[in-house]
N, C-alpha and C positions, 0 to 999 in steps of 0.2 A: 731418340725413340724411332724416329724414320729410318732410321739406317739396321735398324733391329725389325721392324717392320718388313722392311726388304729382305734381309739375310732369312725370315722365317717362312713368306710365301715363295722365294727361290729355290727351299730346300737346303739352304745352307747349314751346317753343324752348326749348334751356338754354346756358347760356354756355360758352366752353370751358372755363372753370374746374372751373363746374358736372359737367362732361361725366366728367371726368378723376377730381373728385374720387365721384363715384356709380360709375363703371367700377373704382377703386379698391377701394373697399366692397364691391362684387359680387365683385370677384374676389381680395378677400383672403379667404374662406372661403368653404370648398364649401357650407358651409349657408346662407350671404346668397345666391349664389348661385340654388339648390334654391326658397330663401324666394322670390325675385323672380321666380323663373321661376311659381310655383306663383298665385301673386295675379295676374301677367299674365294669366293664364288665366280665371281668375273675373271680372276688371274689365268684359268687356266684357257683361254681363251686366244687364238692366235695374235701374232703383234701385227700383220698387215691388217686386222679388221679395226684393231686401234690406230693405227696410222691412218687409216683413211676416216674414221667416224672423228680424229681430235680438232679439228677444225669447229665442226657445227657443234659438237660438245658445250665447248666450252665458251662457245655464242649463247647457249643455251643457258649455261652456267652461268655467263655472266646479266645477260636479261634476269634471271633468280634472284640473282646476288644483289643487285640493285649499288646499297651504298659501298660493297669489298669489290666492285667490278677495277681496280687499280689491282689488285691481288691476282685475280687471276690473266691481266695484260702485262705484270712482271714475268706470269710464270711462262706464259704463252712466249715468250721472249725469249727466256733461260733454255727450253726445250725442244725437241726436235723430233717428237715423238714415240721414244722408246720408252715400253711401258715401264719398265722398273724406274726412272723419274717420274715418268707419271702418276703415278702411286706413291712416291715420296712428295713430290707436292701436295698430292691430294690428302696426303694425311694431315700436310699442315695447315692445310687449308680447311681441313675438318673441324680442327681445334676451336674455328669461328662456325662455321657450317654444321657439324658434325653429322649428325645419318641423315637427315632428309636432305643434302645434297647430296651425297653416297646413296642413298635408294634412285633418287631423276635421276642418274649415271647409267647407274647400273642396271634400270628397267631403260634408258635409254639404248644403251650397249647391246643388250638383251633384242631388243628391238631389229636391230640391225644386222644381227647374226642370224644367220640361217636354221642354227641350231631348234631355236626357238620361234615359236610363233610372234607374229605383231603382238597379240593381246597380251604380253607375258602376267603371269600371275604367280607368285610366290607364296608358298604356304610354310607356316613356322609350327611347331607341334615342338612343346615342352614338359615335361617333368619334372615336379618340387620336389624337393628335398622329402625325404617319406613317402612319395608318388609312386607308382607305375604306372605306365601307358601304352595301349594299343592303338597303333596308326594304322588304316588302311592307305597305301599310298594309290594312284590315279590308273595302276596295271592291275590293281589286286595285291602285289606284294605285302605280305604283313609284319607291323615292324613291332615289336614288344619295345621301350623305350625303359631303360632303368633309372631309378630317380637322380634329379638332378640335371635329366639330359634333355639333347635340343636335335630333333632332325630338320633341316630345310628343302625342300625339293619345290618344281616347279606343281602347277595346277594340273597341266598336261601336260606329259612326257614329250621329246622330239617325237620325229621319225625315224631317227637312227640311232638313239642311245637313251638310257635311264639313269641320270645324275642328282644325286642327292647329296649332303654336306651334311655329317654329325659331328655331335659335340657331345662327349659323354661315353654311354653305352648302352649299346640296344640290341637284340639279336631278331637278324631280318630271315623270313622266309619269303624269298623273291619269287615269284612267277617267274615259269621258263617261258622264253624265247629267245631262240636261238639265232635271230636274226638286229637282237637289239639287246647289248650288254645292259646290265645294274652296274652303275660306276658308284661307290659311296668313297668320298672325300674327309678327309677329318685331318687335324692339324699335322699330322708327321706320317699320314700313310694314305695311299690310294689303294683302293680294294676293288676289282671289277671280279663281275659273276654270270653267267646268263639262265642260272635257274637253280637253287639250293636255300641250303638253311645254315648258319653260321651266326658265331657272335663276333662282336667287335667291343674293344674296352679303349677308350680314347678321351678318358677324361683329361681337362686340359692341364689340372695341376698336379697329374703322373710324370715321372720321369720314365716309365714305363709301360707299353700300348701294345693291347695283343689282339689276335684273330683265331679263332677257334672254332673248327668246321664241323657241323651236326652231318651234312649230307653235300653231294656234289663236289665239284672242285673249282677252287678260288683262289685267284691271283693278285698278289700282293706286290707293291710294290713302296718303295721311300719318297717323299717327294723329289728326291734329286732323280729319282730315276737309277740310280746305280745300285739301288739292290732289287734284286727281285726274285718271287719265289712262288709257287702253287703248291697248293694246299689237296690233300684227299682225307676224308671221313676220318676220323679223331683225331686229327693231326691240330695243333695249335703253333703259332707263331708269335714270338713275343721279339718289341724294337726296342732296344737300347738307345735315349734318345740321346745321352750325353757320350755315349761311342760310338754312333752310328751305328750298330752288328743287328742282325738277325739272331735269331737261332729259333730251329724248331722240333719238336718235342710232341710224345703220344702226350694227350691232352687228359683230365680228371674229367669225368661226365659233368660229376654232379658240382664239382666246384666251376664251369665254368659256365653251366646252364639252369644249373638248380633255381637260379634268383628270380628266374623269369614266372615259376611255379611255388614261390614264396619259399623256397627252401636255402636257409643263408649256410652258406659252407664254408671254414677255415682250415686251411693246408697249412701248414709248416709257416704261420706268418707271427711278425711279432707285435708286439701291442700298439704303438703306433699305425700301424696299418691296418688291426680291427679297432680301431676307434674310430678310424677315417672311415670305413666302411660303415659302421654301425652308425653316426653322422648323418649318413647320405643315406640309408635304407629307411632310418626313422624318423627324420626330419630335427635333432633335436641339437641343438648344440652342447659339443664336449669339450669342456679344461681339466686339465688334469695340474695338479700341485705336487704328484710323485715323481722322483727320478726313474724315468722306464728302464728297464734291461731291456733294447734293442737285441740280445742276445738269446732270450728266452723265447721261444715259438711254440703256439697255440694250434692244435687243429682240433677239429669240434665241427657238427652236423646238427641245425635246425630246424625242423619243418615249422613253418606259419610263427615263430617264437613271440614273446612278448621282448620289450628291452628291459626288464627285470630279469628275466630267465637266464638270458646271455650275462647281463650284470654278475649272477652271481653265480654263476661258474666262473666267468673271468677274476672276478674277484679272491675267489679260494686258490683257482692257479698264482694269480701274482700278490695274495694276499693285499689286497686293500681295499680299501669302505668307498661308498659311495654315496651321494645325495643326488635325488630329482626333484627339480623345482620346476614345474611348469614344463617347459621345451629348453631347460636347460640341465645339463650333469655335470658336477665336479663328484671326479675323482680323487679318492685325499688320502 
């Protein structure tokens, strides 16, 4: 798992395999989770501010650690300061630690970067399952958050830049200043802006993550860095994340902005992919016991709907019945 951990905060392609078996991990416990969110955060970070803070680190660490302080004077041994073992250590050392020595790190790190003030203070803002959420971030930026999702940004922004971390989707209208980027981070793309309105769709168990701009112009880029692109007014950008490619495309208004206004919209997708959607919008969990036609595509426009309504239209399209129980649906 370290070695997958590494390959995905470098930017590296990973296979489907790879994909599936790391998305697993993440989201079999809230605290791998929490952990991967919180070291995304740090990584981007230069390696001379780690080479000089790992000393008193992991003095620090090991005063914490009390009875594993052997664990971390093996590793202190094994390394030499380059952050990509640093972070493969730290994950195994998580394993026994897991976030609350990943948070002392990280507001440690945080501390000692100029970036950020002494006091750092991290703010998390999430969204359930059936949720929407309005964030005002600390410049005025307003973040719509679609259900399911997670932004994390600091309490107070630097003085030279606006970096936030999401997980999910949310469409931000940033405050301009032109003298201090919005940098928003999410697992396979960096997004910087210095005053617009635009969505981002980066939920983590897509294989597919897009950017889709309302107003101003916004530059996108992969985490390796080798691709990159700007964006103007209805333009959308969609990442292939098991080929690594671009492409980008005049965008649908309303299928990509609608959801923020309770308006659920479906383009040419097939049932598989509005169940996942419908899922995440209403909070309810769906099985399905049909053999789907992946082949069959749905488009359909609803304002404010119930999940009955949408049922039975889907239902007459791919003819089959349904049951709600509670917060659950099988499809049969």
């Amino acid at each position: 798992m370290e070695e997958l951990l590494l390959k995905k905060l470098n930017g590296e392609l990973l296979s489907t395999d790879e994909i599936i078996k790391l998305d697993a991990w993440i989201e079999n416990d809230q605290k791998n989770r929490e952990l991967f969110d919180q070291i995304s955060l740090i990584w981007k970070y230069d390696q001379d501010k780690f080479d000089n803070a790992r000393n008193e680190v992991w003095q620090r660490l090991q005063h914490n650690i009390g009875k594993s302080e052997h664990i971390i004077e093996d590793y202190a041994k094994e390394n030499t300061g380059h952050k990509s073992r640093y972070f493969l250590s730290l994950s195994r050392i998580a394993a026994v630690f897991l976030l609350a020595t990943t948070l002392a790190l990280t507001l440690y790190i945080f501390s000692k970067n100029s970036v950020l003030s002494e006091e750092v203070v991290l703010i998390q803002k999430e969204s359930l399952s059936g949720q929407k959420l309005t964030v005002i971030l600390p410049d005025s930026t307003i973040v719509k958050l679609n259900a399911n999702s997670k932004i994390i940004a600091p309490k107070e922004f630097s003085d030279d830049t606006r970096e936030v971390t999401l997980i999910g989707e949310a469409f931000f209208d940033v405050k301009k200043n032109p003298i201090k980027p919005f940098v928003i981070h999410t697992e396979n793309l960096d997004v910087e802006v210095l005053g617009t309105s635009f969505n981002v769709n980066s939920y983590p168990e897509n294989q597919v993550f897009s950017v889709a701009v309302a107003t101003g112009r916004v530059a996108v880029s992969n985490k390796g860095q080798s691709l990159k692109s700007e964006l103007t007014p209805g333009e959308k950008i969609t990442f292939q994340a098991n080929s690594n490619k671009f492409s980008v495309a005049e965008l649908d208004w309303d299928r990509e902005f609608g959801w923020k206004d309770n308006k659920l919209v479906f383009k040419r997708e097939n049932l598989n992919e509005i169940l996942t959607r419908l899922a995440r919008w209403y909070g309810f969990e769906i099985q399905s016991s049909i053999d789907i036609d992946k082949e069959k595509l749905f488009s359909g426009s609803y304002e404010n709907p119930t999940i009955q309504a949408v049922l039975e239209g889907l239902s007459f399209v791919y003819q089959f019945e349904y049951e709600i129980n509670k917060n659950k649906i099988l499809i049969k």
